[in-house]
C-alpha positions in Angstrom: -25.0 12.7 66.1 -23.7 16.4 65.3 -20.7 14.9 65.0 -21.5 12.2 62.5 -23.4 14.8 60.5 -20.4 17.4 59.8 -17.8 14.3 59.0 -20.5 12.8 56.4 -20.5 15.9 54.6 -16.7 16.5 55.2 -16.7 12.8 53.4 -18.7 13.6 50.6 -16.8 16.3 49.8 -13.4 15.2 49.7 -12.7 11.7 50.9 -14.2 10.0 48.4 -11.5 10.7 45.3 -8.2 12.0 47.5 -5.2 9.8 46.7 -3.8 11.6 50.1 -4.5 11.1 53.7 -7.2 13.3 54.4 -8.3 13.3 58.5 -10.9 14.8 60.7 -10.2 15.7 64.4 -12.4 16.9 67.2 -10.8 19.2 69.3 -13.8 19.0 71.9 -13.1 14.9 72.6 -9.3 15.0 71.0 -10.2 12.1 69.1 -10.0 11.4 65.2 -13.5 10.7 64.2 -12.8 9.5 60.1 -9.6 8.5 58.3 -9.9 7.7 54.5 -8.7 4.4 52.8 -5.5 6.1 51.1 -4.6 7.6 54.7 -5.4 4.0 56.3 -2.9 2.6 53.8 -0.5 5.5 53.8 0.1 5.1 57.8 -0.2 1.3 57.4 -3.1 0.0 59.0 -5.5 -2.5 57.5 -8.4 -0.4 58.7 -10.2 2.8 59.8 -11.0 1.7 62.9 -7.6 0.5 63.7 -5.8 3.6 62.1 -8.6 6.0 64.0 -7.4 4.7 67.7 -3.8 4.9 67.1 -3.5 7.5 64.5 -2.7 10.7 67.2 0.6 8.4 68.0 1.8 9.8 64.6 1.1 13.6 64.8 2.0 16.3 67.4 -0.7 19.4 67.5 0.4 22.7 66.9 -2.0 25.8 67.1 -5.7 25.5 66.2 -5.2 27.4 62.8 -3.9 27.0 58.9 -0.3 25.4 58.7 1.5 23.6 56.0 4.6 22.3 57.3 7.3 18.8 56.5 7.0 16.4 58.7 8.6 12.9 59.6 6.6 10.1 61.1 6.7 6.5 62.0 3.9 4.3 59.9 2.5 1.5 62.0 5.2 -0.8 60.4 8.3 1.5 62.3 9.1 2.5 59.2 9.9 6.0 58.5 7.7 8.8 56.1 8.1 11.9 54.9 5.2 14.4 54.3 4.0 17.9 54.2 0.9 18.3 56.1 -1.8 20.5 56.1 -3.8 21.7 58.9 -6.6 23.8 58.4 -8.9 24.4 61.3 -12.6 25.2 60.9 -16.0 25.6 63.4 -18.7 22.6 62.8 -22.2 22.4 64.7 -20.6 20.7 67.2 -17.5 22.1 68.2 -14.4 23.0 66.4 -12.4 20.4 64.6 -9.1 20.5 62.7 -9.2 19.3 58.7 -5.6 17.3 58.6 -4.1 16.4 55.1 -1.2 14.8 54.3 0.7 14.2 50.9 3.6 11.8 50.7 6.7 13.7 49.6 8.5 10.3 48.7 6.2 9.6 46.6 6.1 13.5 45.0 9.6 13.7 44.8 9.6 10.1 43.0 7.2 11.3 40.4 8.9 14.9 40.0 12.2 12.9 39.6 10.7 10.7 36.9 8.8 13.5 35.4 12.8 15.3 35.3 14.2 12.2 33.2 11.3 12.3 31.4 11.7 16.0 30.1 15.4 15.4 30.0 15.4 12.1 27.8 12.4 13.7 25.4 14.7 16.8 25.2 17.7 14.4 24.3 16.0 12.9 21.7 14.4 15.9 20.1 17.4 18.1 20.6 19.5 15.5 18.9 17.1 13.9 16.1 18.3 13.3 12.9 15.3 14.8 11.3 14.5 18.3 11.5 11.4 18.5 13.9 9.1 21.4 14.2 6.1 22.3 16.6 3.3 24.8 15.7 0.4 25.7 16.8 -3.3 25.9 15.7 -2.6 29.6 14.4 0.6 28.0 12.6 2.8 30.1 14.9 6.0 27.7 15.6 6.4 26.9 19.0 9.3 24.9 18.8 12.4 23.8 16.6 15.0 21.2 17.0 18.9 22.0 16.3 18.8 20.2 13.0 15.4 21.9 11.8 17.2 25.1 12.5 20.6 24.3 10.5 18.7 22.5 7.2 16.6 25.9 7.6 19.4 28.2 7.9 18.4 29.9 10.8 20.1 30.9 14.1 19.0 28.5 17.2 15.3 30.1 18.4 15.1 32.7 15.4 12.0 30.8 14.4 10.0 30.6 17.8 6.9 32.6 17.1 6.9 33.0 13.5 4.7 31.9 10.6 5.0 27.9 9.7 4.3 29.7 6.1 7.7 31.2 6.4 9.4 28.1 5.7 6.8 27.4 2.4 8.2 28.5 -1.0 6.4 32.1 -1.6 4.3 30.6 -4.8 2.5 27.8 -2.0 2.0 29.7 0.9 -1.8 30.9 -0.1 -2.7 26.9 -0.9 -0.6 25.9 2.4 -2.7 28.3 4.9 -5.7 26.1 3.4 -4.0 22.9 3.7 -3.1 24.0 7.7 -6.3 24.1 8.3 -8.0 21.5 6.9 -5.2 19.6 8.8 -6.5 20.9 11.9 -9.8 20.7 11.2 -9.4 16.7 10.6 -6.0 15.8 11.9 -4.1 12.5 11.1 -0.7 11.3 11.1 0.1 11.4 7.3 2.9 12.1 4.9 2.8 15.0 3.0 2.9 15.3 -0.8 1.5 12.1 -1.7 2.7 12.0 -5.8 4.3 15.6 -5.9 7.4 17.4 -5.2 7.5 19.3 -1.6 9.9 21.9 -1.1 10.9 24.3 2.3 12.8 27.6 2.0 15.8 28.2 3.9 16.5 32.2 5.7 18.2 33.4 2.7 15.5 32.5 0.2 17.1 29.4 -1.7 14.3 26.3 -1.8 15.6 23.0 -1.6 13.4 19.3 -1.9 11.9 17.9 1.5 10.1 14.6 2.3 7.7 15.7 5.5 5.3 13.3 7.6 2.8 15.6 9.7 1.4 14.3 13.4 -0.1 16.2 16.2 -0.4 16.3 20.2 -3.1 18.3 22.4 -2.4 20.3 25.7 -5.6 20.8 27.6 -7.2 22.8 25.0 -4.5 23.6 22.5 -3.5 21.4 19.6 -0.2 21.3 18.3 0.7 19.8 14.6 4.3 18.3 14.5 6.1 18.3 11.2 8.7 15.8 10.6 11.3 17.1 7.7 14.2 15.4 5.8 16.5 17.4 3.6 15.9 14.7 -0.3 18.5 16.9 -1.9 20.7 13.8 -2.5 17.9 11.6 -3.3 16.8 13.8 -5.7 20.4 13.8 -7.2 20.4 10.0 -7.0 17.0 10.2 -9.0 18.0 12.1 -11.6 21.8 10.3 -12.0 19.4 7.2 -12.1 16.9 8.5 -14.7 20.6 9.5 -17.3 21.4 5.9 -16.4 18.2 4.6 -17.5 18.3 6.7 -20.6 21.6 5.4 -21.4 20.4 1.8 -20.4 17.4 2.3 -23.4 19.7 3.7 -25.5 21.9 0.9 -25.0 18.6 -1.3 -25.4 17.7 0.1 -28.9 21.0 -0.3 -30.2 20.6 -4.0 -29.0 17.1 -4.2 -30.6 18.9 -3.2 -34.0 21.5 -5.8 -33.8 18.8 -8.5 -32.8 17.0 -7.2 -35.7 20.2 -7.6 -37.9 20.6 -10.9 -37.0 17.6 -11.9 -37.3 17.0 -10.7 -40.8 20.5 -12.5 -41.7 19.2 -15.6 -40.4 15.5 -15.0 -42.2 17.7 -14.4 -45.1 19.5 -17.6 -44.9 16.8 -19.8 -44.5 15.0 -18.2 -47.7 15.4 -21.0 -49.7 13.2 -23.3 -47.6 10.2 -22.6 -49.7 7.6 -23.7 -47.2 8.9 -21.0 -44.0 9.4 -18.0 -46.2 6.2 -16.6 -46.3 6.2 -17.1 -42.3 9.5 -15.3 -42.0 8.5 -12.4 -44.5 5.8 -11.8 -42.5 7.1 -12.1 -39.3 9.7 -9.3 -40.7 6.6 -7.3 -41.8 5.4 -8.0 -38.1 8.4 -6.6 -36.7 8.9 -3.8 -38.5 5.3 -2.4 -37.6 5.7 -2.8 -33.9 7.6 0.8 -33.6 6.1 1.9 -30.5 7.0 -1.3 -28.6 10.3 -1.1 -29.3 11.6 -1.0 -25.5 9.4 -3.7 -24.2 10.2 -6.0 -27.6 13.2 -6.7 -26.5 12.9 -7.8 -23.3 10.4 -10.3 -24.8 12.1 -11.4 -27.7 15.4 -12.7 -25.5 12.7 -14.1 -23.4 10.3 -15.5 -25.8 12.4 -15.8 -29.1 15.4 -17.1 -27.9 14.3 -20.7 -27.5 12.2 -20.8 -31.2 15.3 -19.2 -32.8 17.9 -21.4 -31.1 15.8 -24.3 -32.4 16.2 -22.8 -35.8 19.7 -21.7 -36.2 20.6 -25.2 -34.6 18.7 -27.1 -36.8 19.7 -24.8 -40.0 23.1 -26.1 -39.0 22.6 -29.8 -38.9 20.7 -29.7 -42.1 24.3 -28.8 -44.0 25.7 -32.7 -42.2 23.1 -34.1 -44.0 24.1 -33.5 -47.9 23.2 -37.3 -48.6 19.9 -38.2 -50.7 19.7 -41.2 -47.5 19.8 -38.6 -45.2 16.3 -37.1 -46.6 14.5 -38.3 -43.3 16.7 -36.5 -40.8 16.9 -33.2 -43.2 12.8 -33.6 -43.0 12.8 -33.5 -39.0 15.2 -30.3 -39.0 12.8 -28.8 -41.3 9.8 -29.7 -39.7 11.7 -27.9 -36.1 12.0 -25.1 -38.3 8.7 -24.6 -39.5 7.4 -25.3 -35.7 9.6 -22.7 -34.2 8.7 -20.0 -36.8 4.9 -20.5 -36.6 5.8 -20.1 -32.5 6.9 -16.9 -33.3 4.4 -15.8 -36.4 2.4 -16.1 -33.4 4.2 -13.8 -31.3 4.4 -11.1 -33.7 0.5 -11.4 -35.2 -0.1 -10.2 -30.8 2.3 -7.4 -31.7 0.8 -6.7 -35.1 -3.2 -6.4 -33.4 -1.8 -4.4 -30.5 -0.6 -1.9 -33.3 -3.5 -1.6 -35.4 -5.8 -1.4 -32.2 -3.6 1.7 -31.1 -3.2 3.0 -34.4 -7.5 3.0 -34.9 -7.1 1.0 -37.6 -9.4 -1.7 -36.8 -13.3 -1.0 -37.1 -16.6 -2.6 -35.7 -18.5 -4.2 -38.8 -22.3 -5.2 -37.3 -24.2 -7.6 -39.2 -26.4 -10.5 -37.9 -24.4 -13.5 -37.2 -25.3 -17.3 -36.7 -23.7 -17.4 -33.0 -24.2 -21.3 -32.7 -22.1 -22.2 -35.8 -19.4 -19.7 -35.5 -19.2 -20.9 -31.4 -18.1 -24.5 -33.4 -16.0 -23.4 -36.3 -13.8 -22.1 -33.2 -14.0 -25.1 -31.2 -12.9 -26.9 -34.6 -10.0 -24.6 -35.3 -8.5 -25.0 -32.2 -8.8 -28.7 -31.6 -5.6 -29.2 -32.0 -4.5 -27.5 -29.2 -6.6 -29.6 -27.0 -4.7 -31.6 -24.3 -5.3 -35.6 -23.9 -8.8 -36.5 -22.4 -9.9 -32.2 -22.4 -13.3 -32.1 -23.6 -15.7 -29.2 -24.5 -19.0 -28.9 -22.6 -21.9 -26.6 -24.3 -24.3 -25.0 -23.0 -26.2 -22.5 -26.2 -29.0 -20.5 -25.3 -28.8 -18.1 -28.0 -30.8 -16.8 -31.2 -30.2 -17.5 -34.4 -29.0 -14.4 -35.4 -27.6 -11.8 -33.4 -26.0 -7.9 -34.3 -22.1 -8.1 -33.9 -18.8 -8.0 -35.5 -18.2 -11.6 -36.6 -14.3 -11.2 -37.0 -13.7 -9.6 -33.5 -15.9 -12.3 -32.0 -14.6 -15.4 -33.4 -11.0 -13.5 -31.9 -12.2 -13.0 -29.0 -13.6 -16.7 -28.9 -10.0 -18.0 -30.1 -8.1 -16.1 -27.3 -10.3 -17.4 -24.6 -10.9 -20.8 -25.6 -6.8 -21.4 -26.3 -6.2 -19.7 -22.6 -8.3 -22.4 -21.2 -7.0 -24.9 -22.9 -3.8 -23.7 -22.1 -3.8 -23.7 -19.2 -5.9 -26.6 -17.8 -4.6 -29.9 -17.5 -5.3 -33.7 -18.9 -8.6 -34.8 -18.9 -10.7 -31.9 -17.5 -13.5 -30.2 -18.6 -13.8 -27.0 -20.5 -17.7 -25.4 -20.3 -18.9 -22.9 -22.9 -22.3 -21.5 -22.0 -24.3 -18.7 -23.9 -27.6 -16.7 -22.8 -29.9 -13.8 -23.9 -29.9 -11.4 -20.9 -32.6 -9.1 -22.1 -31.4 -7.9 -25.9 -27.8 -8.9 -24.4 -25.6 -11.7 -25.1 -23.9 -13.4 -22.1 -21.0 -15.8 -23.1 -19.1 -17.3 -20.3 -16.0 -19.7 -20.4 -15.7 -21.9 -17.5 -11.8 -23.9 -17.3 -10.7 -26.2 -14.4 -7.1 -25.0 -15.1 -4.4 -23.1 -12.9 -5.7 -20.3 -11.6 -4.8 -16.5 -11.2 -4.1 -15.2 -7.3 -6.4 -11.9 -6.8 -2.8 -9.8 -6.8 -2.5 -10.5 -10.3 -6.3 -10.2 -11.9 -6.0 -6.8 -11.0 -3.3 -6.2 -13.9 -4.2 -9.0 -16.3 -5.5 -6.5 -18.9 -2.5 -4.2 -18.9 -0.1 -5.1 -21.9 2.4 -7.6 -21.8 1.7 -8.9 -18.2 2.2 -12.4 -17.2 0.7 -13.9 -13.9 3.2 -15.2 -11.9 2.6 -18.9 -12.4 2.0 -18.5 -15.9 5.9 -17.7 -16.4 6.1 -21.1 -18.0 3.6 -21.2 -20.1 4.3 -19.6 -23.7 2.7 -16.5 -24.0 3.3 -12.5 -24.8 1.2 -11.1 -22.2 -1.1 -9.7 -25.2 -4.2 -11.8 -25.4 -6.5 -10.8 -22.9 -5.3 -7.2 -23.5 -6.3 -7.6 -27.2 -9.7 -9.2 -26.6 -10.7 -6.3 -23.8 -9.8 -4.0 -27.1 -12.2 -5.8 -29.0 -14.6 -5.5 -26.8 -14.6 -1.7 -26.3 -15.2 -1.7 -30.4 -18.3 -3.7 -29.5 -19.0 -2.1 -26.6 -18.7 -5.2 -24.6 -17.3 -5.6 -21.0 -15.5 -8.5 -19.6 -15.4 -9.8 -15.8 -13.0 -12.5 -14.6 -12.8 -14.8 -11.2 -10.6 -17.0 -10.5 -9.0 -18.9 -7.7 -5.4 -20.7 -7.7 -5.6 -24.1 -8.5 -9.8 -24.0 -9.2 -9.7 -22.6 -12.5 -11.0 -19.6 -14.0 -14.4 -18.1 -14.8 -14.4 -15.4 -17.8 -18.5 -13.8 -18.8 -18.1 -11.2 -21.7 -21.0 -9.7 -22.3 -22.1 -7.8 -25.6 -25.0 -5.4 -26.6 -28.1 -6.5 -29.0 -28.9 -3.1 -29.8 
């Protein structure tokens, strides 16, 4: 019973979690009395009781005292094992006994070899990165420093260890850095550093030069280490700035190809000036033109997109109406004409965009309130536009609205035209356009309901911005300027517009306008 009491608390103690053969022996009855499971497997025996009768096979006894010592013995399998045992005698209630543990050096030396290859390959690979790589710790001491991070630093091979990670900051951002070190520590992340401005490191001798770094960390036990990873941008910054000259060069090269578009243009505006019924059109398309300064870049990338095809039309059929010199020929000189007069109101349209976008900018264009009829002015713009409508597309209405409500008649009817020509734009034969208007409070809601293409979510977040096209409106005419016009309009009447839409479902647009 003694016995069993001094090897239970024995077990307690430190069979329990060993991953080594741990062994009790009485010395009174030379018997082992408990074996744990790692030293059952270890000598190879399926279990305790088995490994406790023939366990003394695999040991020979030296004095009753501390010894740590290698050994070589057989497992129950024959084969052969390599350990260093430990033999620790002590004095129970019951006699003495000897405490026996054994660790498997195969097994050690396997780990500390892997543990070797494993320093060895991580040394490789940070000795011989093609990044500079540098270790500090919390107190921004630098701990470590690969061969590269010392060359693009200018610094001799362990000069660094121990210094100040401020060291390497430009002198006019070390102050802001020590707080940036640590908040980093306080909350760290792997990040890149610099998110939308310059970074720079300084080099031994003073001289800065432009760095892209990416920050990430490690712990020891208690100690946490931030890693910065840091690539010399010199030549990227070169290659920015040779492409920035090019770019200039490429806009100066696109103004003086804006001029000579405008040239031509005028000398074809000027040859068709005797076609009474398009000169107004083309004077004022001039006029148009002319007042778009501050979109000069962007106009013409949209005129060889947008004009080409109208103006094609117009020089081709300018040229076929000199075959026709014939009285007989009147009918064919008509169709030329009427081509003509097609492709210049196309691009009277284009230009009346260009022409609101430059008053809105310019602050020319002012909120009038009075009290307008919403009902009839909802159906004088469903009657202009009527003839945009495709076959079978049919207005559905849906007026909940006063008689008379505070707003700018002019902006509203605009804002009306825009959305209602989008919708018929862009929705196909014989669907169903809804128009429905409600009092929300002393505000009006107006929402325009189409069953046409759709706009993905990538693109509703930029359909405001000027001159953007959705990407499968691309063959649709357009300038890109509509919905940025009407969302002007709407900040002169303090308005707001929301938009949803799915591909292929159609699109929802609610604008909503103040009664007071």
């Amino acid at each position: 019973m003694n016995d069993e009491l001094d090897y239970h608390i024995l077990s307690n103690l430190l069979f329990d979690e060993s991953e080594d053969l741990i062994a009790l022996y009485a010395l009174r009855t030379e018997q082992f009395i408990r074996i744990n499971p790692a030293g059952c497997r270890l000598l190879g025996y399926a279990s305790e009781t088995e490994a406790l009768t023939q366990a003394k096979a695999h040991f020979s006894w030296g004095a009753a005292h501390a010894t740590e010592q290698e050994i070589e013995l057989m497992r129950a399998d024959g084969q052969s094992l390599k350990g260093l045992v430990r033999i620790t005698a002590f004095k129970g209630i019951s006699g003495e006994y000897q405490l026996i543990r054994l660790k498997n050096l195969e097994l050690m030396q396997h780990m500390q070899q892997q543990l070797e290859a494993n320093d060895r390959r991580y040394e490789a690979v940070f000795t011989n990165a093609t990044i500079g790589i540098i270790v500090s710790d919390r107190q921004g001491k630098i701990v470590s420093c690969n061969a590269l991070g010392y060359r693009l630093l200018g610094y001799e091979e362990g000069e660094l260890l121990g210094q100040s990670i401020e060291l390497l900051v430009p002198e006019s951002k070390r102050g802001s850095h020590v707080h940036d070190r640590e908040s980093f520590y306080q909350h760290p992340q792997v990040r890149a550093m610099g998110h939308n401005r310059d970074l720079y490191a300084q080099r031994k001798d003073g001289s800065v030069f432009p760095v892209e770094i990416s920050l990430s960390y490690f712990q020891v036990e208690e100690e946490l280490y931030a890693v910065g990873y840091i690539i010399d941008i010199t030549f990227k910054k070169e290659a920015e700035q040779a492409l920035l000259l090019q770019n200039q060069r490429i806009e100066r090269l696109n103004e003086d190809l804006e001029q000579k578009v405008a040239d031509r243009t005028h000398a074809l505006m000027t040859t068709l000036s005797q076609l009474e019924r398009s000169k107004d059109e083309l004077a004022k398309a001039l006029e148009t033109e002319r007042e778009l300064g501050e979109l000069k870049s962007r106009f013409v990338s949209m005129a060889s997109h947008e004009f080409r095809t109208p103006l094609t039309t117009v020089l081709t059929s300018a040229s076929l109406i000199e075959k026709y010199p014939a009285t007989e020929q009147q009918d064919k000189r008509l169709r030329h004409v009427q081509r003509i007069t097609a492709s210049v109101n196309h691009l009277n349209d284009i230009l009346e965009e260009f022409l609101s976008v430059g008053k809105l900018e310019e602050g020319k264009v002012e909120a009038r309130i009075t009290l307008v009829a919403l009902e009839p002015l909802i159906q004088e713009v469903l009657s202009d536009i009527q003839g945009l409508r495709k076959n079978g597309q049919e207005f559905e209405l849906d007026l909940q609205t006063p008689e008379l409500f505070p707003t700018d008649a002019s902006l509203l009817r605009k804002i009306l035209v825009n959305l209602l020509s989008n919708a018929v734009k862009y929705s196909g034969e014989h669907t169903v356009i809804t128009i429905q208007a409600t009092l929300e409070g002393t505000d009006l809601c107006l929402a325009i309901q189409d069953q046409g293409i759709g706009i993905s979510k990538e693109d509703q977040k930029h359909l405001f911005e000027r001159f953007f096209r959705a990407k499968n409106a691309i063959n649709y005419q357009g300038t890109g300027l509509g919905l940025h016009i009407v969302m002007k309009y709407l900040e002169l009447l303090r308005g707001t517009i929301t938009l949803k839409s799915e591909l292929e479902k159609g699109t929802l647009v609610t604008i909503h306008l103040p009664g007071q």
